[in-house]
N, C-alpha and C positions, 0 to 999 in steps of 0.2 A: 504493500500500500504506500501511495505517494504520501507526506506527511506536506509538504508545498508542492505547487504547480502553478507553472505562471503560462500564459497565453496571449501571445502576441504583446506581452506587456512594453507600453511605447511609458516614458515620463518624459515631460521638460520643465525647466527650472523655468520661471516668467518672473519678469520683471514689472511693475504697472508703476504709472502717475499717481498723484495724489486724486485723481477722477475715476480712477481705476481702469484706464487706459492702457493697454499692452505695449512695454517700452522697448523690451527684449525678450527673445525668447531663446534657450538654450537647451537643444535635446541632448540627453544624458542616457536614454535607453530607445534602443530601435529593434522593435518586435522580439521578445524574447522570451522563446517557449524552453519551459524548461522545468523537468519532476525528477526531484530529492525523493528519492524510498526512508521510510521508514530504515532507521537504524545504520545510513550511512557515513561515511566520514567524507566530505565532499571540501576539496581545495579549490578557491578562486582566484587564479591569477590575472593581472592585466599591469598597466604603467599608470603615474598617474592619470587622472582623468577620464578614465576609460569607462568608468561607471560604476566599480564594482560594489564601493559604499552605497550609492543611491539603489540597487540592486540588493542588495543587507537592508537595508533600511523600507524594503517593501516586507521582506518576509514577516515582520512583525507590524507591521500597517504605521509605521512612523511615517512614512510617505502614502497616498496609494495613487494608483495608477492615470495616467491623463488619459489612455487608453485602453485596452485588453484586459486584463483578470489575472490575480493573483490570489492562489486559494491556499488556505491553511488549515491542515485537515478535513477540508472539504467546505469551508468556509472563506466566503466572500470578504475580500479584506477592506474591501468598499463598505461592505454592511455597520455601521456605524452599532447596530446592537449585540453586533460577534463582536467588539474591540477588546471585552473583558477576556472571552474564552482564546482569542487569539494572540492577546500576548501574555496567558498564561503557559502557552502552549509552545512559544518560543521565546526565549530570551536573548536580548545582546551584552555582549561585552565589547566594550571600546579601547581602541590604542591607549589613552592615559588612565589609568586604574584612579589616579585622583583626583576623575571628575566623576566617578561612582561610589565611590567613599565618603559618607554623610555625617558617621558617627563619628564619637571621641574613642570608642572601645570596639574589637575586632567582631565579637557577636552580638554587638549590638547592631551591626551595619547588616551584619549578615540575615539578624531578623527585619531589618525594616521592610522590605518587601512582602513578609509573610503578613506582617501585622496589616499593611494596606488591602490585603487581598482579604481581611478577612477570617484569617485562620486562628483558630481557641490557642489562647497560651502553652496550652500543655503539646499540644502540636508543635507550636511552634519552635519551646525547648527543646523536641526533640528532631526537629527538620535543621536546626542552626547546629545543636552536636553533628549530626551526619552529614553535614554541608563538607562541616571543615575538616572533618575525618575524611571525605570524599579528596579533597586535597591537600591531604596533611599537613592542615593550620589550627590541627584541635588545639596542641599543646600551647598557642599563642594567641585564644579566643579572650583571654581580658587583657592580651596588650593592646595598648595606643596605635591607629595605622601608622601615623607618623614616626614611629621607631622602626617597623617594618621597610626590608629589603627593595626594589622596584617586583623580582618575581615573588614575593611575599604577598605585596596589597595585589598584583593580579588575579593569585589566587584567591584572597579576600573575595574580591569583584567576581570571579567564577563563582565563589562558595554563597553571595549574595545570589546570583541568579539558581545556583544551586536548588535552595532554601526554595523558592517559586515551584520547584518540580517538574518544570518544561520538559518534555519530549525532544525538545530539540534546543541548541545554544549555538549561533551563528555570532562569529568573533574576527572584530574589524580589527586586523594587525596588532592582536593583543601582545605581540611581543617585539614590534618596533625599537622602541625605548629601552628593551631591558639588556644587563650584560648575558655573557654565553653560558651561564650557571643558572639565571633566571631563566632566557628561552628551552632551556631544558629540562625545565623544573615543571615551565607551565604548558609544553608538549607532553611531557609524559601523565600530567593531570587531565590533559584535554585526550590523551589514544586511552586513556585507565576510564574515563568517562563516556567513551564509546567503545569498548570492548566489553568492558567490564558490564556497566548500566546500560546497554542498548541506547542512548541518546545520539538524537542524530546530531553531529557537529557539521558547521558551516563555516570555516576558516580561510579566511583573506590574508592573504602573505605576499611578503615579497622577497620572502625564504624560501629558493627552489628544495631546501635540503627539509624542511616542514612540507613544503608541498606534496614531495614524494614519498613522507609516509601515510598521505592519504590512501581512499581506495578509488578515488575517481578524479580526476584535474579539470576545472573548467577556465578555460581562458580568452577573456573577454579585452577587444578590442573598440574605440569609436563608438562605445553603447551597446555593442551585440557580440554577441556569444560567439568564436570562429573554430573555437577548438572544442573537444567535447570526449574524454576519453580517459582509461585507466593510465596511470604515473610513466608506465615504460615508453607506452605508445607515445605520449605528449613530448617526454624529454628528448626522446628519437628524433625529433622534429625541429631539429636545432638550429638550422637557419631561420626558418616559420618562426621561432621564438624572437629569434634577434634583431628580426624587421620588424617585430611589435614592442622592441623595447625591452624585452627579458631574457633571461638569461637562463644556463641549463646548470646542475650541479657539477663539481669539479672532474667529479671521475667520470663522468658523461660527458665533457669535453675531451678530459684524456682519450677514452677511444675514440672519439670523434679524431682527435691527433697522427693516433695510431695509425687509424684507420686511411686518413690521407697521405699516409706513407707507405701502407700497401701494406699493413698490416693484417690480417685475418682474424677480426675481433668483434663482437657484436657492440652497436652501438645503443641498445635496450639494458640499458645498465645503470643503474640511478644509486646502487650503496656500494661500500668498501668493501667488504665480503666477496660481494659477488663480482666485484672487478677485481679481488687478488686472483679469487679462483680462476678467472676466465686468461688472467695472465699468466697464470703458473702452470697453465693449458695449452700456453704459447709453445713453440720452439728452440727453446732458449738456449744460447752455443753455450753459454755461460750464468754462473748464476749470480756474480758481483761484478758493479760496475764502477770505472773509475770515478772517482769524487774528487771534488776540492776547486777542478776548475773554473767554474762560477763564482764562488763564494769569494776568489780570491782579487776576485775585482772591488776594488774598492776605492770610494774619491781620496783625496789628500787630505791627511790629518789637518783639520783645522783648530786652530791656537788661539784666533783674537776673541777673548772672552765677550758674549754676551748676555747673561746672564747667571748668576752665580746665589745660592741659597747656604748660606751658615746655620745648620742649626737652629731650622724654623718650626717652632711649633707655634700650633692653631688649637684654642678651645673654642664649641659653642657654650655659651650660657655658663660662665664661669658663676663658682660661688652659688649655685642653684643645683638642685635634685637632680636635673638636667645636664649637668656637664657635661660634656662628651669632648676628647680630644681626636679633631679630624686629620690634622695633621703631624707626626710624632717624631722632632727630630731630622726632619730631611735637611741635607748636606749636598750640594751637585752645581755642576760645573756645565751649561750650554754654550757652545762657543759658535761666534758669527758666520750666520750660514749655512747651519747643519737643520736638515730636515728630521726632527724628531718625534717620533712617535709614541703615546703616552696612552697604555693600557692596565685595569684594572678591575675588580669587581666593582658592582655600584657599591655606594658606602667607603670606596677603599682612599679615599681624600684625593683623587683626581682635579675635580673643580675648584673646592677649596684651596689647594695646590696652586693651580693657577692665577687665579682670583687674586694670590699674592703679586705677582709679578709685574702688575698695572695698579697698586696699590687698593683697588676695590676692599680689601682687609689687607687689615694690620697685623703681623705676627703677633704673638703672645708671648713670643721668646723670640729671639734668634733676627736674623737681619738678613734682608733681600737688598741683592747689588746688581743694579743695570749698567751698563759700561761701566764697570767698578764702582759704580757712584750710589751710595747709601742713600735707599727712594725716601727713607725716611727722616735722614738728616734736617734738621732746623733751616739749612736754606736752600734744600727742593722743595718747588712744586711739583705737587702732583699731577696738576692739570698738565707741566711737561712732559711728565713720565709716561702718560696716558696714549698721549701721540706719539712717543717712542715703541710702544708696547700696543699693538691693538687687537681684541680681542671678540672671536665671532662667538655667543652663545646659541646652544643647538634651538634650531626653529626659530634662526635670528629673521624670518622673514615675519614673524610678530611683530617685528620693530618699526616697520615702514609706515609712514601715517602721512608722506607729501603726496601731493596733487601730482607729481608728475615723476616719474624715472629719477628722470637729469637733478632735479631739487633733491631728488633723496640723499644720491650720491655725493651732492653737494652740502649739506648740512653739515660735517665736519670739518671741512676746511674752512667754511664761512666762521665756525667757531674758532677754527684758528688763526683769523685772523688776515687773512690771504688775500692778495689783491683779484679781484674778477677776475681778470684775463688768468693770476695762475690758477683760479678754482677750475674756470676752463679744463685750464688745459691738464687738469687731476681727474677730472671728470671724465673726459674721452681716454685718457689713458687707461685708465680705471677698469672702463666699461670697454674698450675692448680686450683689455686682458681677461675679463668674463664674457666675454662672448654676446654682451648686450648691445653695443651701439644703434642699432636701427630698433629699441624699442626706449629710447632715450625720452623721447614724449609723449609716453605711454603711460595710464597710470598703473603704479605699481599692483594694484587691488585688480586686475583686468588680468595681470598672465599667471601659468602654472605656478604650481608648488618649486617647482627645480627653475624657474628663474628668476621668482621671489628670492629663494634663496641667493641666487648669484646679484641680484642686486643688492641688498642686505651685504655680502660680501664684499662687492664693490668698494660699497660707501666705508668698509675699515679701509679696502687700501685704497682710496682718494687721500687719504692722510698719511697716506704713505711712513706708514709703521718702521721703523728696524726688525722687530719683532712684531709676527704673527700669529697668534696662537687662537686653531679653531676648534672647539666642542662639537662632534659630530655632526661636521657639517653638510653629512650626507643622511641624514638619519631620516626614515622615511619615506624616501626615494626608491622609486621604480631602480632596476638596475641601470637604466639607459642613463637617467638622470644620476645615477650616485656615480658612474664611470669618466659621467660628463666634467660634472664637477670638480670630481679630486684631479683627472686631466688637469684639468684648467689650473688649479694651484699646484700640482707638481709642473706646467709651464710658466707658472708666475715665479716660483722657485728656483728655476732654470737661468731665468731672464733677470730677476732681481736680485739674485744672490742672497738675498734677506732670509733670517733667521725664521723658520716654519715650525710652531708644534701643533703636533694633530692630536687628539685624543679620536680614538675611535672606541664601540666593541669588536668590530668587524675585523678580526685576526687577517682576515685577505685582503683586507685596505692596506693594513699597517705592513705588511711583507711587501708587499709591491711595491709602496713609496717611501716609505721611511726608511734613513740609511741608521738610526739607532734606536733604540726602543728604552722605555721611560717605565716599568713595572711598578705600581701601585699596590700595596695588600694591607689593610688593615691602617691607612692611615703612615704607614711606612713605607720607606724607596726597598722593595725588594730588590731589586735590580737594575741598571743601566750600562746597554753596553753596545753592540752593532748589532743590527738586525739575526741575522744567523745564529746569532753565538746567545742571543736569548733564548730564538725558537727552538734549539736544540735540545732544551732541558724541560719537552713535553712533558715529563710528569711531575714536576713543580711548578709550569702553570695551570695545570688543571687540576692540583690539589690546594691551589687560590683561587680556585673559580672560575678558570680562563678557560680556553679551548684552545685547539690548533687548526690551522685548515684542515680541511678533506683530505687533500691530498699526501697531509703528512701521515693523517691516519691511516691511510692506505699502505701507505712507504714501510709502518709497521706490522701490519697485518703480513704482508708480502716476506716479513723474515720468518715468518711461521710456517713459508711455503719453502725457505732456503733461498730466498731471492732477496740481495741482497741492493738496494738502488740510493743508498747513504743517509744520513741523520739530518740531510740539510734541506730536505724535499719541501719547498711549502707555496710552489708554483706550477701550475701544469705543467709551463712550457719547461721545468727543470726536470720535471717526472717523463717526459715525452723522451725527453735527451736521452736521459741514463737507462730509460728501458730498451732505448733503439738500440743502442749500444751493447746491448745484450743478444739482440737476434742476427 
């Protein structure tokens, strides 16, 4: 039995006058037939814009239809006297778990949904126990959310919808936001929620490696639905993906690699397992391959200090019940021009970290040194340090509020003071190092997610920083736009020599662009050192919460087989190398 079915469902967004006149109109969905069974796990993929939220947001009647029928359990989502029975009947969870988090205590949030629906107390206690049992948050049901991990309160927000009893839980990019210890936290509660309880899930991602442990992929292009089919078939279809903007998991690019080398290797391969095995199937002369030559490439030591940390600790809420030390002791050396990459669990003082570096907080201990110069000395200003140091926060396209492109980008240098002509000519520089220039007179509130973001970006370097340091400034992004993007600032890097730190979660961001890596745990520098020589010590970053790419998992999986392709694997195009090398 289908649990949704939509039929020819058309939506569009309209815009009216204050007469109620139609100003604009914007279609978001173009005929889209389409039946969930009862009890499956169904992934949605598309880039941004493509509709997939507006499509989520039908199955529970937050939208309904401009045109066709969308029925839920056999109910008209149009029917304005089903609204109760149908969005009991499915639930959502949203990308920031902190806009579904009401209460001050963990089961208290978790009952409010019961309590509106109606449901006797004694129910209730016992629907909010097996919520959080359902995603092992019992033992945390009278903490505060705001003490709570990012995959902590998501679980919260599932054990909220929980609590309601739904049939079905359809989830907009619940794990966008979170680090690789969270998204794996709140994948294994979302397969245990449909394995386990027959609930059917409905999961929007733009994690091919979540997507594929669906039973079904749909993937939605321009409004309408183009792909329609189980995990293998879809990731198979790798070019198809990548003219829409998406991307295929690592080891499904590997044999794709393979394969164009005249390999003999299937390309219906989506986990590690079954790509060691299919490799260790291969013909192989040899079962170890040379190493080191990659790795040994590396730019020239850089010396001229910019940035330097003595012995900085950070408390919040000192003197209060509350204290917490975010930052414990960090000591470190960034020097001008080095591309560095800064990963961590959430909680592990990553932001806080940074935060210091442009003076936004004040250490509590210890002393931050910009070109040697003590930011906090009696005769610096701050306000200079600022423009020395500048800093993107993730989802910095929240920040844009001008009437036009060109003003946004311009609003920091006007603060600095800058004659026109050089705002100018910051402004074009700017925007074409992001790839903006021809939407210069556009307003910012008119284009996508992924060039909000790059004007947001922009506008830190109009002010043309020494230091730039961005907060996952891909976070959210389709893969076309998150590839686009870090492009773009690893060629502003290129070109400006300027001192770059990225914070990412994304392990295959931070391998690809970053020449050293910045490890955060607990508030302490676990580690800093060249890219390679961190990745190499996989099992103490994922005994802090980290992960590795795919590929590296693979790299180990394959010594199990006696195939041996080195410690330093954490790129296709390096795993492609030292496999060839073997046949």
């Amino acid at each position: 039995m289908d649990i949704i079915k939509t039929e020819n469902l058309c939506y569009d967004y309209v815009t009216t006058d204050d007469n109620g006149n139609v100003t604009e109109k914007s279609t978001a969905l173009i005929n889209v037939n389409l039946s969930v069974p009862e009890g499956q796990f169904l992934a949605v993929l598309g880039h941004n814009g493509c509709g997939k939220s507006t499509l989520a947001k039908h199955f529970n009647a937050i939208l309904t239809p401009t045109s066709g029928k969308v029925y839920v359990d056999g109910l008209d989502t149009a029917d304005e006297d089903k609204l109760f029975d149908i969005r009991r009947t499915v639930g959502m969870v949203f990308q920031n778990p902190d806009n579904q988090l009401v209460a001050t205590i963990v089961e208290e949030d978790v009952a409010f949904a019961p309590e509106n629906l109606g449901v006797p107390p004694k129910e209730i206690r016992e629907r909010v126990d097996d919520a959080l049992k359902q995603v092992d948050m019992y033992e945390f049901r009278e903490h505060a959310p705001h003490q709570l991990s990012g995959g902590q309160k998501q679980r919260v927000a599932i054990a909220g919808i929980i609590a309601m009893q739904p049939r079905c839980i359809v989830m907009d990019e619940p794990t966008a936001m979170l680090d690789p210890k969270g998204r794996k936290e709140v994948m294994q509660t979302i397969k245990r929620l449909n394995r386990e309880h027959g609930i059917t899930v409905i999961l929007i991602t733009h994690y091919m490696e979540e997507a594929a442990q669906a039973d079904r992929v749909v993937v939605m292009d321009k409004g309408a639905v183009i792909m329609d089919d189980e995990p293998h078939k879809i990731f198979s279809r790798e070019k198809e993906l990548r003219a829409v903007g998406l991307d295929v998991p690592q080891v499904t690019e590997l044999c794709f690699m393979l394969k164009e080398k005249g390999v003999d290797i299937s390309t219906e391969i989506i986990f590690e397992d079954e790509c060691a095995k299919a490799i260790a199937a291969l013909p192989l002369k040899k079962k170890t391959a040379e190493t080191g030559e990659e790795a040994a490439v590396l730019s020239a030591e850089k010396t001229d200090e910019a940035v330097r940390l003595e012995n900085v600790t950070y408390k919040y809420s000192v003197g209060t019940p509350f204290e917490k030390t975010a930052v414990d002791d960090v000591s470190l050396t960034i020097n001008r021009g080095e591309f560095i990459g800064i990963i961590g669990h959430t909680g592990s003082g990553k932001s806080t970290l940074i935060q210091h570096l442009n003076g936004l907080i004040k250490p509590t201990s210890g002393t931050v040194f910009i070109d040697s110069q003590d930011i906090h000395a009696k005769d610096v200003k701050i306000r200079d340090i600022r423009f020395k140091v500048g800093i993107v926060f993730q989802y910095s396209e929240h920040q844009l509020f001008e009437e036009t492109v060109a003003k946004d980008i311009a609003y920091g240098p006007k603060n600095m003071g800058l004659s026109d002509e050089e705002i100018e000519k910051r402004v074009l520089e700017a925007a074409e190092s992001m790839g903006i220039t021809h939407l210069l007179e556009k307003s910012p509130f008119e284009l996508s997610g992924g060039q909000q973001r790059r004007v947001a970006l922009a506008g830190v370097l109009a002010m043309n920083p020494e230091t730039l340091i961005l907060d996952e400034p891909a976070a959210g992004l389709d893969p076309k736009g998150r590839n686009k993007i870090l492009e773009l600032i690893k060629h502003y890097h290129e070109k400006s020599g300027k001192t770059v730190l990225l914070i990412s979660h994304s392990m295959e961001d931070i391998v690809k662009f970053a020449e050293k890596v910045l490890v955060m745990n607990k508030g302490k520098l676990f580690c800093f050192d060249y890219t390679d020589n961190v990745f190499k010590n996989t099992e103490k970053l994922v005994s802090i919460g980290l992960d590795v790419p795919q590929v590296t998992r693979l790299s180990h999986k394959l010594k199990n087989f006696g195939i041996d392709i080195g410690n330093d694997i954490y790129t296709t195009e390096r795993a492609a190398k030292r496999l060839l090398s073997l046949l």
